[in-house]
C-alpha positions in Angstrom: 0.0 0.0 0.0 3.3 2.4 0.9 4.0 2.0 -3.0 0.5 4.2 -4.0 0.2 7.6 -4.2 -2.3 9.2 -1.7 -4.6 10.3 -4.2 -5.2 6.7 -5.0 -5.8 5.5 -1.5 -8.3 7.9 -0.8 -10.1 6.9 -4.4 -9.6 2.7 -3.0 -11.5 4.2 0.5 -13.9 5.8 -1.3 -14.9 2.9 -3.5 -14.6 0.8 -0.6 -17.4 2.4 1.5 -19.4 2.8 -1.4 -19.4 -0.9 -1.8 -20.0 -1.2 2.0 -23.3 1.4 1.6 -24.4 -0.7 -1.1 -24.2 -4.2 0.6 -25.8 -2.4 3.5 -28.4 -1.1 1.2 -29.5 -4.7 0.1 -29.4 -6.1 3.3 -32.0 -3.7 4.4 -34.2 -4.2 1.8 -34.4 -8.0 1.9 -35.0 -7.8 5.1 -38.2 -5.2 4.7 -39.3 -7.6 1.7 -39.1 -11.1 4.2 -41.3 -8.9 6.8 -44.5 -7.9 4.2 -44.3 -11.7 3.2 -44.1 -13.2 6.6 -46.8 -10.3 7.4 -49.0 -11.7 4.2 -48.7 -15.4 4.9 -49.8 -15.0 8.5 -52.8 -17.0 8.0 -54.7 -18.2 10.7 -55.5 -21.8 11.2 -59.2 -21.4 10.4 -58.2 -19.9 7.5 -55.8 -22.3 6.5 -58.4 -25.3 6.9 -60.8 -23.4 4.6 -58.5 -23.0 2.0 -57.7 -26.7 2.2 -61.2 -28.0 1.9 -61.6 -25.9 -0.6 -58.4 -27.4 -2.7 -59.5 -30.7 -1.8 -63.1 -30.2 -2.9 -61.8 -28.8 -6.1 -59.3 -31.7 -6.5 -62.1 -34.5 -6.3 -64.7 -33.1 -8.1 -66.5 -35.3 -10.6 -65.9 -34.6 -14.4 -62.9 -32.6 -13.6 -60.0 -34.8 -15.5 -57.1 -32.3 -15.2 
């Protein structure tokens, strides 16, 4: 590192934090994304059931060769 110029150190630091602030960046927004989809699949059991049945009912209907 002795061997570069200061000008080019400071440029290497700069890209360097930029990188850091980026990685940072998408970090934060995954995590923000996993919360709304946790926050939308909270389903309760009730709800769960029903949507079951209602699978089921549409799986074993007569006629319905899918």
């Amino acid at each position: 590192m002795k061997d570069y110029p200061m000008r080019m150190r400071r440029r290497m630091r700069w890209w360097k934090v930029l990188g850091l602030a980026g990685l940072a960046g998408v970090a934060a927004s995954g995590v923000v994304i996993a919360r709304a989809e946790r926050r939308r699949r909270a389903y309760t059991p009730e709800e769960i059931r029903a949507r079951l049945r209602d699978r089921h009912a549409e799986a074993t209907a007569p006629g319905d060769a899918g």
